[in-house]
C-alpha beads as a LAMMPS data file, in Angstrom:
LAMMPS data file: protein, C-alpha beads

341 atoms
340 bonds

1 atom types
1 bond types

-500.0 500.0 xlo xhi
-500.0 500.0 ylo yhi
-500.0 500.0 zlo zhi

Masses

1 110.0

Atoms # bond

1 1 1 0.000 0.000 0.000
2 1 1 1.273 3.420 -1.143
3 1 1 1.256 5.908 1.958
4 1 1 -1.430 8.321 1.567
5 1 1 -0.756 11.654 3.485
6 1 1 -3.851 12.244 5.690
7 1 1 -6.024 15.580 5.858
8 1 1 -4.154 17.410 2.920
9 1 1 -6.836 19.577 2.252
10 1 1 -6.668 21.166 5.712
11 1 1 -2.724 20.996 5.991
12 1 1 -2.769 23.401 2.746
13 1 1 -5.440 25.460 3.902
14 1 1 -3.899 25.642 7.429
15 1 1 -0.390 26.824 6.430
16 1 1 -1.357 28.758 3.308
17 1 1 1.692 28.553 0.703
18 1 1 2.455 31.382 -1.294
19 1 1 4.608 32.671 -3.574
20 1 1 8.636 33.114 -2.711
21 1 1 8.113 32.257 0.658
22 1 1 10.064 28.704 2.536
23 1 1 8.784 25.850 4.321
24 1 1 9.361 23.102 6.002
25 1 1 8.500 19.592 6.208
26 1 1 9.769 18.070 9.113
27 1 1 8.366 14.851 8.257
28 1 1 9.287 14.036 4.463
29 1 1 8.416 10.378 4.499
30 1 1 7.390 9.667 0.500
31 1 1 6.991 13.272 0.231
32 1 1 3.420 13.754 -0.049
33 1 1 2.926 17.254 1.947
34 1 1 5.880 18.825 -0.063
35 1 1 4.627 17.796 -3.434
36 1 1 1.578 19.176 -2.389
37 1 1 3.141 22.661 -1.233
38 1 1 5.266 22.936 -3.982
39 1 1 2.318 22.098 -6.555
40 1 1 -0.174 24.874 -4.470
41 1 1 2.260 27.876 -5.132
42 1 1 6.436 28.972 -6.341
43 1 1 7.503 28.411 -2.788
44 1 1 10.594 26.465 -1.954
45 1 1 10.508 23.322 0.677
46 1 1 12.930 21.631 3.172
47 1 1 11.935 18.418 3.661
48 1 1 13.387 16.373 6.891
49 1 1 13.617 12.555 7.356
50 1 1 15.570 10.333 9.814
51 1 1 15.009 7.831 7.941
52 1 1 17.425 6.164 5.349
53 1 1 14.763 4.456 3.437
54 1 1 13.402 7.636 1.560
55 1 1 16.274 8.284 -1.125
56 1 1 13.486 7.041 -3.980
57 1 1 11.137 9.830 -2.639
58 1 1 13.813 12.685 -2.092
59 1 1 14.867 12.160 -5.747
60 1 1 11.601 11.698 -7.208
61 1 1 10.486 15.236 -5.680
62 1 1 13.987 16.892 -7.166
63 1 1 13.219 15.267 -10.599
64 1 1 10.003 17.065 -10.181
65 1 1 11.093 20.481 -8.847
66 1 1 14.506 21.161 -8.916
67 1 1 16.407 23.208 -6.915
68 1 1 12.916 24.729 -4.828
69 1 1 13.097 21.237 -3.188
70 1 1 16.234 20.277 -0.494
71 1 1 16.364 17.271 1.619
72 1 1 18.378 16.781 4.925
73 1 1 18.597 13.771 6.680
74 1 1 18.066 14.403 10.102
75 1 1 15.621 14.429 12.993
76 1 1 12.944 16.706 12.646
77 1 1 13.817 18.321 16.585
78 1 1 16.302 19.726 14.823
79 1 1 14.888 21.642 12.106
80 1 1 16.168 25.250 13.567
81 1 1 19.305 23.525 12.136
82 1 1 18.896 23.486 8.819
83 1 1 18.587 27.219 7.600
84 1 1 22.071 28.548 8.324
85 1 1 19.779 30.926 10.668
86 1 1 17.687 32.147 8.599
87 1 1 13.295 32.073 9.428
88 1 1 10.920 30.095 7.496
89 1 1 6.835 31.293 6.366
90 1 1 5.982 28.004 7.890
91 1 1 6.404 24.162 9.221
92 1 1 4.220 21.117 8.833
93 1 1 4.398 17.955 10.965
94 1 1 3.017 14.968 10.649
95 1 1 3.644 12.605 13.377
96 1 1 4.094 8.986 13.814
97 1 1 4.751 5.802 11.478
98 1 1 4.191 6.187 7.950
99 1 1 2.626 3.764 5.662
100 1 1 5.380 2.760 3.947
101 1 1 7.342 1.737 7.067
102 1 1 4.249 -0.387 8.566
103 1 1 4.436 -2.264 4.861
104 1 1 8.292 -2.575 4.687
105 1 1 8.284 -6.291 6.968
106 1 1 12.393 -5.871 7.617
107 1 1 11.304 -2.356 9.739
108 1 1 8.750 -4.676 11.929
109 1 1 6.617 -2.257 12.537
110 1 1 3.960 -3.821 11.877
111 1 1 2.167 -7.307 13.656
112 1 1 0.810 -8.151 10.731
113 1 1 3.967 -8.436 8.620
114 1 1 6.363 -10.652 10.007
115 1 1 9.658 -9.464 10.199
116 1 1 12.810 -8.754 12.816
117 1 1 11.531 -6.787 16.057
118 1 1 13.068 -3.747 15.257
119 1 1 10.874 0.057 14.726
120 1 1 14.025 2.167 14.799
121 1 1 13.074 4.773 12.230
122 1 1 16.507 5.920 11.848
123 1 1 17.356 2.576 10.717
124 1 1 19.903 -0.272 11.126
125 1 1 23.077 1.614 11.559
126 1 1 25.345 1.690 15.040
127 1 1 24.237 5.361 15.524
128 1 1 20.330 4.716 15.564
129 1 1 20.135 3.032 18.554
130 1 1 18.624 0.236 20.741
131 1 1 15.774 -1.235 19.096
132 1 1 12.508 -3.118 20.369
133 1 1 14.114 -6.613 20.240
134 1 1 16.443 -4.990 22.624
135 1 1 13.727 -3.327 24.923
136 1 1 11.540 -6.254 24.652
137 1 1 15.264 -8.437 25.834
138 1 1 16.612 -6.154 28.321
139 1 1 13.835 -3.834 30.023
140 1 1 12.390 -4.964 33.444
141 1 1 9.195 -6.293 33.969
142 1 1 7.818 -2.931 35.498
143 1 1 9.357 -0.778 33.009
144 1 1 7.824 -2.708 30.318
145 1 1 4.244 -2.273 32.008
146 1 1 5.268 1.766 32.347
147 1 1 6.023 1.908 28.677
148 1 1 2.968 -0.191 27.724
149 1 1 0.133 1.367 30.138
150 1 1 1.770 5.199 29.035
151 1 1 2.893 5.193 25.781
152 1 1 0.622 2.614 24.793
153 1 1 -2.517 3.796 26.976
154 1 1 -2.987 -0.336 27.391
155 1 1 -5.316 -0.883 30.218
156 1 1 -3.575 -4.745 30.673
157 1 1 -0.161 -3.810 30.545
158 1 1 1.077 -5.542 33.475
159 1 1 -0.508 -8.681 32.028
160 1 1 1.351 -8.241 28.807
161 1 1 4.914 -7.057 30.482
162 1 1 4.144 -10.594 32.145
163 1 1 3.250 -12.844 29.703
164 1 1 6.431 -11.394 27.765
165 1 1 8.833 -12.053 30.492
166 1 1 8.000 -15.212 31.100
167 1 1 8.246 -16.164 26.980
168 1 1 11.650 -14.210 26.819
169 1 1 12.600 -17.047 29.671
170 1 1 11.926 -19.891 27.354
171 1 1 13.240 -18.607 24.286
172 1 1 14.555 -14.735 22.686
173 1 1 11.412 -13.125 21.180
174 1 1 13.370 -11.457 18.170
175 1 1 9.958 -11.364 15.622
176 1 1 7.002 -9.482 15.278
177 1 1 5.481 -12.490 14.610
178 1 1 6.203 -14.263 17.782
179 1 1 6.154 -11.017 19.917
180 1 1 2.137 -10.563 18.563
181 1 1 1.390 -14.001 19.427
182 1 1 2.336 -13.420 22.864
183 1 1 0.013 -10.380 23.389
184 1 1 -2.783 -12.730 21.838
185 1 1 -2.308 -15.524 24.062
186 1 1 -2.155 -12.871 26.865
187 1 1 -4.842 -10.736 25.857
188 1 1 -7.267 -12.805 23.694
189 1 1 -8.111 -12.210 20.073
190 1 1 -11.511 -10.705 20.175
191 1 1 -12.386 -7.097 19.697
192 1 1 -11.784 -4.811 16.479
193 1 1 -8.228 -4.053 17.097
194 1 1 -5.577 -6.552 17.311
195 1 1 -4.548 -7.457 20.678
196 1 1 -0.859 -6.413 19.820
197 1 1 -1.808 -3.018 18.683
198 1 1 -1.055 -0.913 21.668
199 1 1 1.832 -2.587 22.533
200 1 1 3.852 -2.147 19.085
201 1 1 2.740 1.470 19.068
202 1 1 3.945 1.619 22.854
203 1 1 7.104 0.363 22.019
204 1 1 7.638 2.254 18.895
205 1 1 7.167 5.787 20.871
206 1 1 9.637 4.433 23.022
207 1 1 12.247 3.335 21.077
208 1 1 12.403 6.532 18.507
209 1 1 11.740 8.779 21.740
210 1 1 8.686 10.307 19.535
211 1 1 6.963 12.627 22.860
212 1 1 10.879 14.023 23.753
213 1 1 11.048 14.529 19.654
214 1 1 7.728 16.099 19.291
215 1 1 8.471 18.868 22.011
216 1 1 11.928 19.428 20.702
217 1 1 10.313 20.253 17.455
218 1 1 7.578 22.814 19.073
219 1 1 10.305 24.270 20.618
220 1 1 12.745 24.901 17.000
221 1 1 9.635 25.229 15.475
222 1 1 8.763 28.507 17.797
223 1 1 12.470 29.696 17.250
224 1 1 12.658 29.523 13.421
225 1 1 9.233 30.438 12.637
226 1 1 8.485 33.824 11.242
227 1 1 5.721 36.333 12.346
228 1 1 2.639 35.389 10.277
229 1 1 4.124 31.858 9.927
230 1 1 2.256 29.228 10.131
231 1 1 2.950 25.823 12.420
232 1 1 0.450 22.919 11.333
233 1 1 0.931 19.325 13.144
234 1 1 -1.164 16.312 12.322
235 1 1 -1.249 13.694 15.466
236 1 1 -2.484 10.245 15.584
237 1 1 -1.826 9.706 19.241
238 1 1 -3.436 11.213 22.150
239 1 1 -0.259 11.866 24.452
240 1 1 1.493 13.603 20.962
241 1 1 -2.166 15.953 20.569
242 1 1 -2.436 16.664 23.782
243 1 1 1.291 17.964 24.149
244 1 1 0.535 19.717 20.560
245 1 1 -2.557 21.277 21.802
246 1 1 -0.913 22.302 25.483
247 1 1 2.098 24.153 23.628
248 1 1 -0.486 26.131 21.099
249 1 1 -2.534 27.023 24.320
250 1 1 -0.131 27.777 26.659
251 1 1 1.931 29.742 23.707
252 1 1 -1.059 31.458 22.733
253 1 1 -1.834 32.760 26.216
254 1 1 -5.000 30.732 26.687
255 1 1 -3.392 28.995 29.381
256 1 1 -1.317 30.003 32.464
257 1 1 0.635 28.300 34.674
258 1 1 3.022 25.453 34.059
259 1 1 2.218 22.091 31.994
260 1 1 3.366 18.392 32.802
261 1 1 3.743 18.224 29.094
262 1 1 5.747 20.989 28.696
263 1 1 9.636 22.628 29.383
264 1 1 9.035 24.820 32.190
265 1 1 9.987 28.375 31.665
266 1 1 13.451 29.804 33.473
267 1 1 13.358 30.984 37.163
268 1 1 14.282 33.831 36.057
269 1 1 11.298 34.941 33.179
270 1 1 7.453 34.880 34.845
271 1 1 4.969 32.924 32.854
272 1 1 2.839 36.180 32.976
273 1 1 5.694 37.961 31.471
274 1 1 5.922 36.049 28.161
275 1 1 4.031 37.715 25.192
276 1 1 1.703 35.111 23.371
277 1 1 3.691 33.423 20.672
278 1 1 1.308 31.994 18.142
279 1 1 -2.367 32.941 17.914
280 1 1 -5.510 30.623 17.027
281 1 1 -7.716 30.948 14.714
282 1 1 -9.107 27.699 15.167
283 1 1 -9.151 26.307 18.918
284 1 1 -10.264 22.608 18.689
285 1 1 -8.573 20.010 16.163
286 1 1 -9.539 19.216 12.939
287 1 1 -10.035 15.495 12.066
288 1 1 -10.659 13.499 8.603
289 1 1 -14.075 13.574 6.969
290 1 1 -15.808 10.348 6.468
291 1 1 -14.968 10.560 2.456
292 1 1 -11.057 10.360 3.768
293 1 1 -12.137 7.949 6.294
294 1 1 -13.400 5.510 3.733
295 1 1 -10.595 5.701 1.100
296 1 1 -8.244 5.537 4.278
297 1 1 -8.871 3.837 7.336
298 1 1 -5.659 5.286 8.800
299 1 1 -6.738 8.508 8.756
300 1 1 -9.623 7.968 11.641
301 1 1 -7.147 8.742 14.793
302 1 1 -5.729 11.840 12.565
303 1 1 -5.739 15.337 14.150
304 1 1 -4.645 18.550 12.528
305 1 1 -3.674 21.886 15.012
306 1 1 -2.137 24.652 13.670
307 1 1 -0.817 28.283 14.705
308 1 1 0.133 31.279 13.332
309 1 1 2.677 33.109 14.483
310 1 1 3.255 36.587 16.136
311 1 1 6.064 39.022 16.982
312 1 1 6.780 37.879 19.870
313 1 1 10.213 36.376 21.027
314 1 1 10.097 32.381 21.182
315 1 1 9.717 31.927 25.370
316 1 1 12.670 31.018 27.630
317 1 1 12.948 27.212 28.478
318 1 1 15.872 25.677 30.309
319 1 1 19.464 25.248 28.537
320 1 1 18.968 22.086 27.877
321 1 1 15.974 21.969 26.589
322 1 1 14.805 18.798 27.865
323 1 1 11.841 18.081 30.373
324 1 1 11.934 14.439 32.606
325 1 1 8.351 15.284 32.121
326 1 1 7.644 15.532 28.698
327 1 1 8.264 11.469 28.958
328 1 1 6.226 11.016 31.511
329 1 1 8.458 9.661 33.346
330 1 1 8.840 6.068 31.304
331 1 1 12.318 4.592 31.550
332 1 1 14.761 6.741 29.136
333 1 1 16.934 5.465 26.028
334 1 1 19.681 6.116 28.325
335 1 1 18.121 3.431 30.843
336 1 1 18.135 0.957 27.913
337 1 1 21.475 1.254 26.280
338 1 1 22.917 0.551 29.754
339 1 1 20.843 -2.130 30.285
340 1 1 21.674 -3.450 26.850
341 1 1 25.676 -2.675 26.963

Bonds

1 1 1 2
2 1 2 3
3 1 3 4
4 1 4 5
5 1 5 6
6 1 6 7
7 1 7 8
8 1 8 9
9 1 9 10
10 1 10 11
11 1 11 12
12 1 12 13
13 1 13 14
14 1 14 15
15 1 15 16
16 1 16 17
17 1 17 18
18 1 18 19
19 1 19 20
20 1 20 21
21 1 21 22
22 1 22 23
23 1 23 24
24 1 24 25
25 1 25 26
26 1 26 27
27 1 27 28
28 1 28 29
29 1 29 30
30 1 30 31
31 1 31 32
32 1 32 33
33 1 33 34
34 1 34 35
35 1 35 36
36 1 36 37
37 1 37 38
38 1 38 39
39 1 39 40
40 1 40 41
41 1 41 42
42 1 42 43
43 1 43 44
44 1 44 45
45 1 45 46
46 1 46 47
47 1 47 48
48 1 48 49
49 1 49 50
50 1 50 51
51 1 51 52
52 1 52 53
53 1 53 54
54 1 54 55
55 1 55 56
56 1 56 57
57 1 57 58
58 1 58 59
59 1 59 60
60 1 60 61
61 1 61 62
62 1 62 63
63 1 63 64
64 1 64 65
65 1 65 66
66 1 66 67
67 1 67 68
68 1 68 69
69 1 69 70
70 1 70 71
71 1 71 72
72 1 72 73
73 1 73 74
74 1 74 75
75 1 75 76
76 1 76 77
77 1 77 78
78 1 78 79
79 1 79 80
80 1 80 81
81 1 81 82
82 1 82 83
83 1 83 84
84 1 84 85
85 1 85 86
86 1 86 87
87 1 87 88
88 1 88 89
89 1 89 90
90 1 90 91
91 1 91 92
92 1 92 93
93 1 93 94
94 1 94 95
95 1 95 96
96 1 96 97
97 1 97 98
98 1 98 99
99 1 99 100
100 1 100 101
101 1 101 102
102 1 102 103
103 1 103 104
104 1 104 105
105 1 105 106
106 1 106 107
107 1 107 108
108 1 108 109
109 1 109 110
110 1 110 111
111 1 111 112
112 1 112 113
113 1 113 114
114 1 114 115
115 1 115 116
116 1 116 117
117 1 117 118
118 1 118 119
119 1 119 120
120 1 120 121
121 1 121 122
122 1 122 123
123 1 123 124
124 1 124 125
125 1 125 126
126 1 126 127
127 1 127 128
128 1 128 129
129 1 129 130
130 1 130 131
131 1 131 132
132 1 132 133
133 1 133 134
134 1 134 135
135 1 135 136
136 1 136 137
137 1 137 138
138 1 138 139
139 1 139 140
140 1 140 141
141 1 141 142
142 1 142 143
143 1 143 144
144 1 144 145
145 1 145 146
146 1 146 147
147 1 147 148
148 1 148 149
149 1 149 150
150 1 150 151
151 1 151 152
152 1 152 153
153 1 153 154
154 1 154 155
155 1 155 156
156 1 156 157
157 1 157 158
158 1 158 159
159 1 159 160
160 1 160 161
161 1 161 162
162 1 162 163
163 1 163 164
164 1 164 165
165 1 165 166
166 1 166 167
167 1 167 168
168 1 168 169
169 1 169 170
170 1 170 171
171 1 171 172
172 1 172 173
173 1 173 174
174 1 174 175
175 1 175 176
176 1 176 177
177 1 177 178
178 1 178 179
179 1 179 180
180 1 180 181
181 1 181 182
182 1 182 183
183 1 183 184
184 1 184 185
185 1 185 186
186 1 186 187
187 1 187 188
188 1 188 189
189 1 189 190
190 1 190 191
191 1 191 192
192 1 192 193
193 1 193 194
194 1 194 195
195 1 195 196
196 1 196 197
197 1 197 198
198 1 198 199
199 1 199 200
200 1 200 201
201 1 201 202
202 1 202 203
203 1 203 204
204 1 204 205
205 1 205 206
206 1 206 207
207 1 207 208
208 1 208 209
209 1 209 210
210 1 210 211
211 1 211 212
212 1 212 213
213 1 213 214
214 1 214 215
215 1 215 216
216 1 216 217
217 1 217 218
218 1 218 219
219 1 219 220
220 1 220 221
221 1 221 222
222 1 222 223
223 1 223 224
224 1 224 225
225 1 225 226
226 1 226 227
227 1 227 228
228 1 228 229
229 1 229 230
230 1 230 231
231 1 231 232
232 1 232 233
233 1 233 234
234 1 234 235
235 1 235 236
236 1 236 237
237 1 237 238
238 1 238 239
239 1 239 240
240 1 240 241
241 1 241 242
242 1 242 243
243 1 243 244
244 1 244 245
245 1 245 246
246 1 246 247
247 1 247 248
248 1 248 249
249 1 249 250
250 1 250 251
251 1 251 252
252 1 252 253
253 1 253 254
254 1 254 255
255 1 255 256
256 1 256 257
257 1 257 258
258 1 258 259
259 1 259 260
260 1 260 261
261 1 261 262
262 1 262 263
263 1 263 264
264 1 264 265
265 1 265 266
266 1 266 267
267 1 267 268
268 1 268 269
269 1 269 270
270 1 270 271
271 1 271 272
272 1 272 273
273 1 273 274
274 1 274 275
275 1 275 276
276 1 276 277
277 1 277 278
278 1 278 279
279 1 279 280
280 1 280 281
281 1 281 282
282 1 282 283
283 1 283 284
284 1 284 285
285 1 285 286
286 1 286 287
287 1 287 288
288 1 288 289
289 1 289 290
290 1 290 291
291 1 291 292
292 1 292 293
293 1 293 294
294 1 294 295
295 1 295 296
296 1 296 297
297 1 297 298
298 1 298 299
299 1 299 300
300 1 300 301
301 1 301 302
302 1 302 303
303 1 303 304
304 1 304 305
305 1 305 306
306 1 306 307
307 1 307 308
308 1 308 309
309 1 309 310
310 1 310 311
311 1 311 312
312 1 312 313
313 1 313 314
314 1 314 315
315 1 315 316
316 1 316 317
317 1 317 318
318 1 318 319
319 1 319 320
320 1 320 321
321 1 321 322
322 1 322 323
323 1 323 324
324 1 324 325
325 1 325 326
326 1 326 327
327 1 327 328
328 1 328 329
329 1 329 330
330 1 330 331
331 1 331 332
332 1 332 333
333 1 333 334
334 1 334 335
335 1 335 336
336 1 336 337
337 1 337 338
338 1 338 339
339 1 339 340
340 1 340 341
């Protein structure tokens, strides 16, 4: 299956491309935003992938337009990076696993595709990390129920840290076949939804740190934006909208007063002191229509928010930039490649 970007209507219509003006899309994937962008005016796009497996897209899109289309490889926290400091009229996000990854059976994303237990989105190389074989391996029985009941929002996730702990003492689970057969036998195989679903999308947050990667990105995002810029981020997750949604409201003023899913501000700078940010001109989410529904079924946990931003500095956050909260307090990467070394 060919990935289909979700709600493109409303992803143009929220950030508005025009003429001589610079975007970017933080999420290239098989480049179906920036196609669009480039096709709805003479703009230029930036498109952003940590993922190795899109060179066939990123050329396709230069056949097609040239020298108003550049691709860097990279995460898409770190889009402030990638302008030699100059702003940008807008950025588009669209967050989680794309279609093409969930169909590629070597990525093992996917429990219905068998394949090695991996989900790194950066890929197989030494600098991408521990992947879910490796979680699934090394991580304790309570982290694994953290990971599952937060990430995953699984109501029986000590049952399924259980079962898979006591199957990783009979024999490695290195699959996504075998892995998925645990959850059933845990879990049961009635209901809509696959009894493994939570789980893989629980461990796939996990592994490619997508909550900590999602705030970085608000934050470059706020940094690199222009005034009048637009910021437009489609979700699929709850945890990922509601940290979307928090951000836009607490950057927009609507909300004072600090946010669990949020950097806190420095000592030293007031909430009330910080100038609103982005404005709203639309305050709930906008979700798929039932014709987009039909044609794609992945589209029905899709959620578009978008922002438009003002004059106003970007806010103070601490040096590092990083928030224990933000990850609600699941066990880090850091926790696992120690566990794994």
């Amino acid at each position: 299956m060919s990935h289909v970007p979700v709600l493109m209507g409303e992803v143009l219509h929220a950030l508005s491309p025009a003429d001589n003006e610079t975007y970017i899309d933080g999420t290239f994937g098989a480049g179906g935003y920036t196609t669009q962008i480039l096709k709805a005016a003479d703009c230029r796009v930036i498109g952003l992938d940590r993922d190795p497996n899109v060179e066939a897209h990123v050329a396709k899109v230069q056949g097609e337009f040239g020298k108003r289309f550049t691709f860097v490889q990279t995460e898409f926290s770190k889009l402030d990076q990638v302008t030699g400091g100059a702003l940008v009229d807008g950025v588009v996000l669209d967050i989680g696993v794309s279609s093409m990854q969930l169909d590629q059976d070597v990525r093992g994303f996917s429990f219905m595709r068998d394949g090695p237990l991996d989900m790194r989105m950066a890929g197989e190389d030494p600098g991408a990390g521990p992947s879910a074989m490796d979680a699934v391996k090394h991580l304790s029985r309570n982290d694994l129920q953290q990971i599952f009941k937060v990430y995953g929002e699984e109501r029986r996730a000590r049952r399924c840290a259980d079962f898979i702990v006591r199957a990783r003492e009979e024999a490695p689970i290195e699959t996504t076949i075998a892995l998925a057969n645990i959850l059933a036998n845990a879990l049961g195989s009635g209901g809509k939804r696959h009894p493994a679903t939570k789980v893989f999308q629980a461990l796939r947050i996990f592994v490619n740190d997508e909550l900590g990667e999602l705030v970085r990105a608000l934050l470059a995002a706020e940094k690199i934006i222009k005034p009048g810029g637009r910021l437009v981020v489609v979700s699929f997750h709850s945890l990922e909208d509601r940290i979307v949604k928090a951000f836009l409201r607490r950057r927009s003023g609507e909300v004072r007063g600090g946010s669990r899913h949020l950097p806190p501000h420095s000592a030293s700078v007031g909430a009330n002191e910080n100038a609103p940010s982005f404005k709203l001109t639309k305050r709930s989410g906008v979700t798929s229509t039932q014709e987009e529904l039909d044609a794609n079924p992945r589209a029905r946990s899709a959620r578009l928010r978008f922002g438009v931003r003002t004059d106003a500095p970007a806010w103070p956050t601490r040096e590092d930039g990083e928030d224990n909260d933000v990850l609600l307090r699941a066990p880090s990467l850091d926790d696992l490649r120690k566990l794994a070394s």
